[in-house]
C-alpha positions in Angstrom: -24.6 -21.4 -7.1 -21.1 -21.9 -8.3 -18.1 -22.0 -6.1 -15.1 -19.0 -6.5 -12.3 -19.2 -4.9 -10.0 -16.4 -3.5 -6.7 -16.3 -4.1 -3.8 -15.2 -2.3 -1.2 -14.1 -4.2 -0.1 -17.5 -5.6 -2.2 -19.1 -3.1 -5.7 -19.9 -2.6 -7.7 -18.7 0.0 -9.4 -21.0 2.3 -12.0 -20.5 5.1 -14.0 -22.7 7.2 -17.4 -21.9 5.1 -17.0 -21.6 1.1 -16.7 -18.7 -0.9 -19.7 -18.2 -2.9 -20.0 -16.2 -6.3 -22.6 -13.8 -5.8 -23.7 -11.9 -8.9 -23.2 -7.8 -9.1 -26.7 -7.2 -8.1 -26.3 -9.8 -5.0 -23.3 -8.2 -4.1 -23.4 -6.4 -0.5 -22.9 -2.7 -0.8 -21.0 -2.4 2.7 -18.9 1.1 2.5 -17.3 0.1 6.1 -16.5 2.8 8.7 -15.2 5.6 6.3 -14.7 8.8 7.9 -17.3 11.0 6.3 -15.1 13.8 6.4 -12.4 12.3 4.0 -8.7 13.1 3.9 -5.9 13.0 1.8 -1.8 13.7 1.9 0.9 14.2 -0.1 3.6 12.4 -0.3 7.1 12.9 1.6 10.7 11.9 1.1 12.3 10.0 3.5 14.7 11.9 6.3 17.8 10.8 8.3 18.3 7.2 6.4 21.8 5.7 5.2 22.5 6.1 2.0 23.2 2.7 -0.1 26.7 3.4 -0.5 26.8 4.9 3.0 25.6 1.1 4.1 27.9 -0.4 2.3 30.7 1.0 3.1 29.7 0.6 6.6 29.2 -2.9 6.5 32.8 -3.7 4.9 34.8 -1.3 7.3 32.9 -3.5 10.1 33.9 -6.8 8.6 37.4 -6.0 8.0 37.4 -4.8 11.9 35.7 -8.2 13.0 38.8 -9.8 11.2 41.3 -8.9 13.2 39.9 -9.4 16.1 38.1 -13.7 15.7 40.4 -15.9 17.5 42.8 -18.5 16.5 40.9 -21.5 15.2 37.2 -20.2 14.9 37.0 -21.6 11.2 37.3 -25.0 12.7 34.4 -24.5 15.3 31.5 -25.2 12.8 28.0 -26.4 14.0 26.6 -28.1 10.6 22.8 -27.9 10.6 20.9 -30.0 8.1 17.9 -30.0 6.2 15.6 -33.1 6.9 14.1 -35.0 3.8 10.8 -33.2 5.8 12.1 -29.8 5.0 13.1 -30.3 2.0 9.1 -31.6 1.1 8.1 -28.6 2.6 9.5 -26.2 0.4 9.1 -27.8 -2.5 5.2 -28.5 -2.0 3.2 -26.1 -4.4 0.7 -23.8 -3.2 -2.2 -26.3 -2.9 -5.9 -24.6 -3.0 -7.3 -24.1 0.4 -3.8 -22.6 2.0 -4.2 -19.1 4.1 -0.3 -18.9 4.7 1.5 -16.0 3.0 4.8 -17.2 0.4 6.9 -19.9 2.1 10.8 -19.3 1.2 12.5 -21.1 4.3 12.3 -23.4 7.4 13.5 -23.3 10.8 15.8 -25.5 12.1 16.0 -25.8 15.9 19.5 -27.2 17.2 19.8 -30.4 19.2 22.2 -28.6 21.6 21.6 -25.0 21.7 24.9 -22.9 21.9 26.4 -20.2 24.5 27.7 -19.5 27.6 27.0 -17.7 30.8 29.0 -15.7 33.1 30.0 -18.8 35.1 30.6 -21.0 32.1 32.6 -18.2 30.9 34.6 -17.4 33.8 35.9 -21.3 34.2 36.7 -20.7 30.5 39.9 -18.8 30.3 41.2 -22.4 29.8 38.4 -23.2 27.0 37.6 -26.1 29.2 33.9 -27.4 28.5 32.4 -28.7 25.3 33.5 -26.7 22.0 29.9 -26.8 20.8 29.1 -25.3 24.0 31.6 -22.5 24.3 32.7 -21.8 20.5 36.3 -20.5 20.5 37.1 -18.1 23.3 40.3 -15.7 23.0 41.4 -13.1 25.9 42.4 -9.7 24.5 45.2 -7.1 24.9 42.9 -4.6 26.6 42.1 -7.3 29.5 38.8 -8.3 27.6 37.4 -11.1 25.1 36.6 -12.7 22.2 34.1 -15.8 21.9 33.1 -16.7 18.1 30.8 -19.6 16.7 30.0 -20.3 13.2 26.9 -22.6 11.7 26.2 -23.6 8.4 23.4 -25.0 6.5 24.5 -26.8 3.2 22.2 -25.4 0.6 20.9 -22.1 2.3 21.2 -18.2 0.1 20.8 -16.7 3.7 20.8 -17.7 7.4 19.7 -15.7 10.5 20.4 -17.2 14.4 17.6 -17.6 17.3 19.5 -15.4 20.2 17.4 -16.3 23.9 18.5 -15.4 26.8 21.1 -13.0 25.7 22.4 -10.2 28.1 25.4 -8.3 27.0 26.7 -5.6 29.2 27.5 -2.3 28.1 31.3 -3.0 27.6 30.5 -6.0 25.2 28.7 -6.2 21.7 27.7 -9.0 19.0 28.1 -9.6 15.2 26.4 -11.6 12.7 28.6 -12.1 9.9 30.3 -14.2 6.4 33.5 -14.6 5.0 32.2 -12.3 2.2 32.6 -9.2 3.0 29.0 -9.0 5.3 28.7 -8.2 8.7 25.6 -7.0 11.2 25.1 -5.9 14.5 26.3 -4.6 16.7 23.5 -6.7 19.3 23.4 -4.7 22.7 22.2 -4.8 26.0 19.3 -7.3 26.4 18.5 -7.1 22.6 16.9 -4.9 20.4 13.4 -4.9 22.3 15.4 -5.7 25.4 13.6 -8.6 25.7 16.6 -11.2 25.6 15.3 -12.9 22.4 15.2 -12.2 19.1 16.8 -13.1 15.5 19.4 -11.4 13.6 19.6 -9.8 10.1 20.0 -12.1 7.6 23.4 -13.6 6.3 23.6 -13.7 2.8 25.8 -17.3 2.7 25.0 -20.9 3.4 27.6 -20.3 6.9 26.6 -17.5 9.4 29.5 -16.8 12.2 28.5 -14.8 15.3 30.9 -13.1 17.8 31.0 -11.4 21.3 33.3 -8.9 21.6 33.9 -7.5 25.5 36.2 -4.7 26.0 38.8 -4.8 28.4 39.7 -4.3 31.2 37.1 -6.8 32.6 35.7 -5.9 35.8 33.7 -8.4 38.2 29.9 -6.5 36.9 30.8 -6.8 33.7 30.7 -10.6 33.7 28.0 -10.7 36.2 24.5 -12.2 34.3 26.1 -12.4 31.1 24.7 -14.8 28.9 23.6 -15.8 25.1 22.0 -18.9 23.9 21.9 -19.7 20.0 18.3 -22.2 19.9 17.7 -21.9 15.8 18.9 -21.2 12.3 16.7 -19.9 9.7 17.2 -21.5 6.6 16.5 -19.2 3.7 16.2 -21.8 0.7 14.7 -19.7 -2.1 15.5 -16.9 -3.6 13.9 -17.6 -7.2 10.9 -20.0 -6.2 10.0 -21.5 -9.4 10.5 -21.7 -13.2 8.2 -21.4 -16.0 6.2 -24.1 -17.5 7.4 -25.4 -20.5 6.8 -23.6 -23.6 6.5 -20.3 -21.7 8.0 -16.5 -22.5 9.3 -14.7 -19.2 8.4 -11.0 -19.7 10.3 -10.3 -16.7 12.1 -12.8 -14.6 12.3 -16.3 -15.5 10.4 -17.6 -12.4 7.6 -15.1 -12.8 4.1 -15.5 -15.1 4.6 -14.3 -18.2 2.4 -11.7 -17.8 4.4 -10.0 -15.0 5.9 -6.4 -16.2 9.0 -5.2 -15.1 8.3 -1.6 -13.1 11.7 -0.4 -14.6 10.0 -0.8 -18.1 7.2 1.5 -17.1 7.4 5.4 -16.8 3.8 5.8 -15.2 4.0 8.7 -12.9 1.3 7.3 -10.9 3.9 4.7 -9.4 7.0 7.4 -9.0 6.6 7.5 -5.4 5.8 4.2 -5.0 9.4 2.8 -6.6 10.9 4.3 -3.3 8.0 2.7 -1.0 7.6 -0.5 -1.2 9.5 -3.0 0.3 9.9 -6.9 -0.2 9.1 -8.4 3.3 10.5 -11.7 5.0 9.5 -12.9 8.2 9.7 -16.2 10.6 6.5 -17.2 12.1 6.6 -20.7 13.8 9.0 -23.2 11.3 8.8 -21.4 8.5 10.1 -17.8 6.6 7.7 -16.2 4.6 7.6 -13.6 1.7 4.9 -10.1 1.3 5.4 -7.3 0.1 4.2 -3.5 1.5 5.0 0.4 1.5 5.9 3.1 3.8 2.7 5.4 4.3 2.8 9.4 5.3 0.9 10.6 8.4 -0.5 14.3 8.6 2.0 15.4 11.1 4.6 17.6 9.9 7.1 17.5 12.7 7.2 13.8 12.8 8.1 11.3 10.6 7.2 8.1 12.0 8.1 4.8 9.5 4.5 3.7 9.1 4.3 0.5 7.1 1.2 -0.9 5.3 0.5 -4.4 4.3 -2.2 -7.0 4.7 -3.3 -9.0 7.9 -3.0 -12.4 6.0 0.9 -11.8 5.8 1.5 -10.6 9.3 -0.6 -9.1 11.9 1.1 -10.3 15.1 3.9 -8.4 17.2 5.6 -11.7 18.1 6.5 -12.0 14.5 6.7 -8.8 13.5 9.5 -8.1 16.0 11.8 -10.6 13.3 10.6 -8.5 10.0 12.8 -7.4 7.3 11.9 -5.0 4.8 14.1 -5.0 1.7 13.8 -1.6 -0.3 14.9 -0.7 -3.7 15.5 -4.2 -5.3 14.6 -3.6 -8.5 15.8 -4.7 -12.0 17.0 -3.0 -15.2 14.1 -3.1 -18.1 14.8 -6.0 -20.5 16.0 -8.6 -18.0 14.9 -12.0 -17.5 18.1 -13.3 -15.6 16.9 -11.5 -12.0 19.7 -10.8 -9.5 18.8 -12.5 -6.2 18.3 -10.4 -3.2 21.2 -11.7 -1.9 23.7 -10.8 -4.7 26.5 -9.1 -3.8 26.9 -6.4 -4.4 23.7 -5.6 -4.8 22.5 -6.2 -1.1 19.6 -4.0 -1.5 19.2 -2.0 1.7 17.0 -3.3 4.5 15.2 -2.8 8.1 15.0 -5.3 11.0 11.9 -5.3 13.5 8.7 -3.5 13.7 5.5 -3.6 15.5 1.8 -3.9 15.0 0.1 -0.2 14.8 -3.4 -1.6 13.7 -4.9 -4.7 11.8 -8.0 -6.5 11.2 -8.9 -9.0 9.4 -12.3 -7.1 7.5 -10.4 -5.0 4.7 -7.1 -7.4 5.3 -4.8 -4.8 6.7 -1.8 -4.2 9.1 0.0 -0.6 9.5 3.2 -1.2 11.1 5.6 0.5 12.5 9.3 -0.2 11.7 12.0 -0.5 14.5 14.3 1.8 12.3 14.3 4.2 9.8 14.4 3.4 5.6 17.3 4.3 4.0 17.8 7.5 2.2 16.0 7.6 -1.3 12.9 6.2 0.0 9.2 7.7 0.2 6.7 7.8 2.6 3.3 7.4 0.0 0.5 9.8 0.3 -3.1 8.5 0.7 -6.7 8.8 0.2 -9.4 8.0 2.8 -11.9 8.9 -0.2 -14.1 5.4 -1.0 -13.3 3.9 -4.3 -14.6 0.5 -4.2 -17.7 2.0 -6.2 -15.8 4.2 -8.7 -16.3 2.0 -11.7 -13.5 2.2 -14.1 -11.1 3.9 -11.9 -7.5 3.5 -12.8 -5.4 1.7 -10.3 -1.3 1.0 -10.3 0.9 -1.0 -8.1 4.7 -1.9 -7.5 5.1 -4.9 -6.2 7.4 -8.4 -5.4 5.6 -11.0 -7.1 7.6 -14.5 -6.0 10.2 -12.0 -4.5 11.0 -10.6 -7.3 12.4 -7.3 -8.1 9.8 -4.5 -8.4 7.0 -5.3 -10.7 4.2 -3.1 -12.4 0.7 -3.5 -12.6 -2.6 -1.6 -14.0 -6.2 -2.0 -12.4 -9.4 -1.0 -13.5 -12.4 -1.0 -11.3 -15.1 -3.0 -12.0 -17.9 -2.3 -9.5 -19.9 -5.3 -12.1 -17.6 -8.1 -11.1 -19.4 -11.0 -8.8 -18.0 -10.9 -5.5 -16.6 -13.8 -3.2 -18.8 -14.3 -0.2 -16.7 -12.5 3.0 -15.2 -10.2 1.1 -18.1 -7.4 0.1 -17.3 -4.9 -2.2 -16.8 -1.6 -0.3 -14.5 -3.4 2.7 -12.9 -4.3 -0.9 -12.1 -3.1 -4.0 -12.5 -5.5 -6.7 -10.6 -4.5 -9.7 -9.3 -6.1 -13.5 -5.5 -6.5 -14.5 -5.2 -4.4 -17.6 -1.1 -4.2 -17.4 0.5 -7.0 -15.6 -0.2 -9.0 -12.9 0.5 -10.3 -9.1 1.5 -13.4 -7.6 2.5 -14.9 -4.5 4.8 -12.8 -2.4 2.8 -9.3 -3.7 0.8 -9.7 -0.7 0.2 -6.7 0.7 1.4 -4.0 -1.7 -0.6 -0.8 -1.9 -2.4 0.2 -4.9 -2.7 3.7 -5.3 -4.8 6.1 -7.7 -3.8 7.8 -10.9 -2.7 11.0 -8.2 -0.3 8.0 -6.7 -2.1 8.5 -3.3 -2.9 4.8 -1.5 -6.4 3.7 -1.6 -5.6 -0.2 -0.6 -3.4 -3.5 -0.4 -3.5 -6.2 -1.7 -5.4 -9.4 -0.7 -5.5 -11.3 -4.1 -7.6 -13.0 -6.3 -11.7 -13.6 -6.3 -12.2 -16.0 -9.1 -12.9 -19.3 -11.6 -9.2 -19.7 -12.4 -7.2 -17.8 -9.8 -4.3 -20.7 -10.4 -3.3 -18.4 -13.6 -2.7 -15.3 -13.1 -2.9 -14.4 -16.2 -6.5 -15.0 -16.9 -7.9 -11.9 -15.8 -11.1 -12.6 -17.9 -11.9 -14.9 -15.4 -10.4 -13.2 -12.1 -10.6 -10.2 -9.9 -8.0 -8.5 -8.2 -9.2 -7.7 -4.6 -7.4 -4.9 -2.5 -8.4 -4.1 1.1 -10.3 -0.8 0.9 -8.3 2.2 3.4 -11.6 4.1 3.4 -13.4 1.4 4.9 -11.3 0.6 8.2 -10.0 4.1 7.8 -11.2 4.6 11.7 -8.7 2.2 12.5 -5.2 3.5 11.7 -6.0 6.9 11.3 -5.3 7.2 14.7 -2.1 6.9 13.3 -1.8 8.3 10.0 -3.7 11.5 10.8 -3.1 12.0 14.8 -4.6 14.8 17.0 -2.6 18.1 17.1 0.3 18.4 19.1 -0.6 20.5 22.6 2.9 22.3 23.1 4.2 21.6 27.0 7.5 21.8 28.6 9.6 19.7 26.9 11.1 16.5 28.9 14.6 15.3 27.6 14.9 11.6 27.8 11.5 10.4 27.5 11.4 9.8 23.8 8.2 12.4 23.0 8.4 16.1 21.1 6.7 17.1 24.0 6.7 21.1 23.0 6.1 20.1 19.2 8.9 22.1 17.5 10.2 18.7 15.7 12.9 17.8 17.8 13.1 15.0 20.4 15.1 14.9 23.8 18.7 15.4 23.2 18.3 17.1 19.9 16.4 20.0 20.9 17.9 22.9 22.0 15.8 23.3 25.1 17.8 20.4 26.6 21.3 21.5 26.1 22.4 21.8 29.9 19.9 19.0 30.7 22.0 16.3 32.9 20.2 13.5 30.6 22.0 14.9 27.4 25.3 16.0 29.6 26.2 12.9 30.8 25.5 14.2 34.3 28.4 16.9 34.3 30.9 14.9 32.4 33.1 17.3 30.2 34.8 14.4 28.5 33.0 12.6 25.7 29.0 12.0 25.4 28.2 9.1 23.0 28.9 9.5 19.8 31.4 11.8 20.1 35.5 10.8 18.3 37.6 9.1 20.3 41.0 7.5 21.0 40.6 5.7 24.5 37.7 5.3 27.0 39.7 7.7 29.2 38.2 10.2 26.7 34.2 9.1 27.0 31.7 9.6 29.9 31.3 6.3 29.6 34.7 5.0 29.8 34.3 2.9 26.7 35.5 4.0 23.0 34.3 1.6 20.8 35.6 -0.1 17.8 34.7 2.4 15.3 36.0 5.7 16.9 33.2 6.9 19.2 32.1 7.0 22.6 29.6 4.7 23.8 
């Protein structure tokens, strides 16, 4: 019997037994663990997200703060980190058949002398004794606090994020990720975002990355007490445009991609309306290495909720540990008719982007993983509706997709069922949906992308590519597109997506639930108004997030940078 191979994205699937070509009628009808009683929701518009310009204007107004307040001589603190000839192989080594990693855009680069302080390093510091590399440049302030400021740079990288460990700010003190561009990101609180101590920043859009600790005065011996922060890695984002074309080739869309590969902004299928504000081009770090998917937000069936579900596949990410570092990048898109792609790192474009999630539900049978994103998308996004329905057996159903195929800007493609296509041994149509490219194509990096029916409703992701010649994605005479099937681990996430109904009880205020299910959560539901968790325990001054002058006008006794109580 001949050998198929399956194809990820640009890669090729491999597994420890082979992947057999079975014919249609030796295909395995398997129509998984669909709910018999099948479901389906409409769309929704995303709620409560920046705007783009909103972002932007956010992120300068922090940078130009940040500038007045790094000390004397931080430019010349730089900790140079280097690619190794190694790396360098690494990234430039062509998907090879056989590979079950996602896109590889990056490495990791740990450093041979971590950098930081503690509270006691820091308090034997006011004379900046102690190694530079160490310490970074340190600076008291007028209010009676600090400044401490580092910067690294890796020759040759479009972005860089830093490894934060041990770090434990208290509340009087905040950190910043930022350039000399114009981009700045934080701020870091507390123990971290998952309070854990450790975890990566957003990504720096420059081949330097500068990080800073601002306390705010007047320092007081708790404040100081445990403090710490340890910078252990840089990531080294080293490709933004992965590849060329072969020579003698026509781009279609952008000059790195198959010429096959349609633009979405030259489509006006109404199938994929929704879907231009759902998907999202995702970059993660998982061991020494950055990778590239791509996936959507997805609706659940509550109406007083709205949770940011996320749906890609299980090959690209299905652990916590690494989901934790995700960033989703949504919008990037490109006007019809280019071939010249802006970079998601062009300024100033800087398409708008989440940091963090975790894993709701994944398995490897129907290649899936619904996440949940630490914080919400930006305003203009869409949550896409879905279909539990099984389609794996429609023959000649219409399919669409928006994806980012070698992290490019959206892309369109068109799928037709074909319930006569030989399938690839471990992947049985039904936990599957094999399908032909009629309009376009996917390559590595569109991972994970839903593909949704002619009503735009989601009815998959992507897994990639059961075929003879799966290295060319163009050749869909001799390829089939394989999506993981929602109606057949349906049972799974719908947990999730279509949850019990809310049982109305008294409702607690700092606890994080909508326990009496009227849409509103702790502090922002009326019922909670006197409550001594949203009163700041019978402080008349200033609750957080109220204007300020001076911490003499906050509960908290802190008015931070921007004008508002902490």
């Amino acid at each position: 019997m001949m050998r198929k191979s399956w194809r990820i994205a640009g890669s090729v699937l491999g597994c420890a037994l082979p992947l057999v070509l079975a014919t249609a009628a030796q295909a395995q009808r398997v129509e998984g663990k669909a709910d018999p009683a099948f479901k389906r929701v409409a769309p929704e518009p995303a709620v409560g997200g920046m705007t783009v310009e909103a972002m932007l204007a956010e992120q300068q107004r922090l940078h130009n703060w940040i500038m007045t307040q790094i000390p004397d001589g931080a430019a010349q603190r730089v900790v140079r980190v280097e690619l190794t000839e190694r790396d360098r192989k690494d990234l430039e080594t062509p998907y090879i058949p056989g590979s079950l990693t996602p896109m590889r855009v990056g490495v990791v680069k740990p450093l041979a002398d971590p950098i930081g302080f503690s509270s006691g390093k820091l308090l034997d510091a006011r004379g900046v004794r102690g190694k530079k590399s160490a310490l970074g440049a340190f600076e008291r302030t007028g209010d009676g606090g600090f400044v401490w400021t580092v910067t690294l740079s890796s020759p040759g990288a479009v972005a860089l994020r830093v490894h934060f460990e041990n770090f434990s700010l208290p509340p009087t003190a905040e950190a910043y990720v930022f350039n000399r561009d114009g981009e700045a990101r934080g701020p870091y609180l507390g123990k971290g975002p998952d309070g854990s101590g450790e975890f990566w920043s957003h990504s720096v859009a420059s081949s330097s990355v500068s990080v800073m600790v601002r306390q705010f005065g007047p320092l007081a011996p708790e404040d100081l007490r445990g403090l710490s922060l340890r910078i252990t890695e840089v990531a080294h984002v080293a490709i933004d445009f992965p590849r060329g074309l072969g020579a003698g080739s026509v781009a279609s869309f952008c000059t790195y991609n198959a010429p096959c590969v349609e633009n979405n902004a030259c489509t006006s299928d109404p199938a994929v309306n929704n879907a231009e504000g759902a998907v999202a081009k995702m970059r993660w770090i998982s061991g020494a290495f950055i990778y590239i998917c791509s996936g959507g937000l997805v609706a659940d069936t509550d109406p007083n909720t709205q949770i940011p579900y996320f749906l890609t596949a299980n090959h690209c990410l299905s652990k916590n540990k690494d989901a934790k570092n995700l960033e989703t990048f949504f919008l990037y898109t490109a006007s019809c008719g280019t071939t010249n792609c802006p970079g998601s790192f062009d300024r100033p474009f800087d398409p708008p982007s989440t940091l963090g999630a975790t894993v709701a539900a994944t398995g490897r049978d129907g290649d899936y993983t619904l996440l949940e994103l630490n914080d919400p998308p930006p305003a203009g996004t869409t949550f896409l509706g879905w279909n539990n329905a099984p389609i794996a057996f429609n023959d000649g159903a219409v399919l669409h997709r928006i994806s980012h195929p070698q992290g490019a800007p959206q892309a369109y493609s068109q799928h037709v069922v074909d319930t006569q296509a030989g399938t690839c041994t471990g992947v049985p149509r039904g936990s599957w949906i094999y399908s032909n490219d009629v309009i376009g194509a996917t390559e590595g990096g569109s991972s994970g992308s839903p593909v949704v029916n002619s009503a735009g409703e989601v009815v998959g992701q992507l897994t990639g590519c059961c075929g003879f010649n799966c290295n060319d994605v163009c050749d869909s005479a001799s390829n089939s597109t394989i999506d993981g099937a929602l109606a057949a681990y349906w049972s799974a996430v719908a947990p999730f997506l279509d949850p019990a109904p809310c049982t109305p009880s008294t409702e607690i205020c700092d606890d994080g639930v909508d326990n009496d299910c009227d849409g509103a959560v702790d502090c922002n539901d009326s019922d909670c108004t006197n409550d001594p968790a949203c009163t700041g325990g019978g402080c008349n001054l200033g609750q957080r997030g109220d204007p300020c002058s001076t911490g003499a006008d906050c509960c908290s006794g802190v008015c931070k940078r921007n004008g508002t109580c902490r």
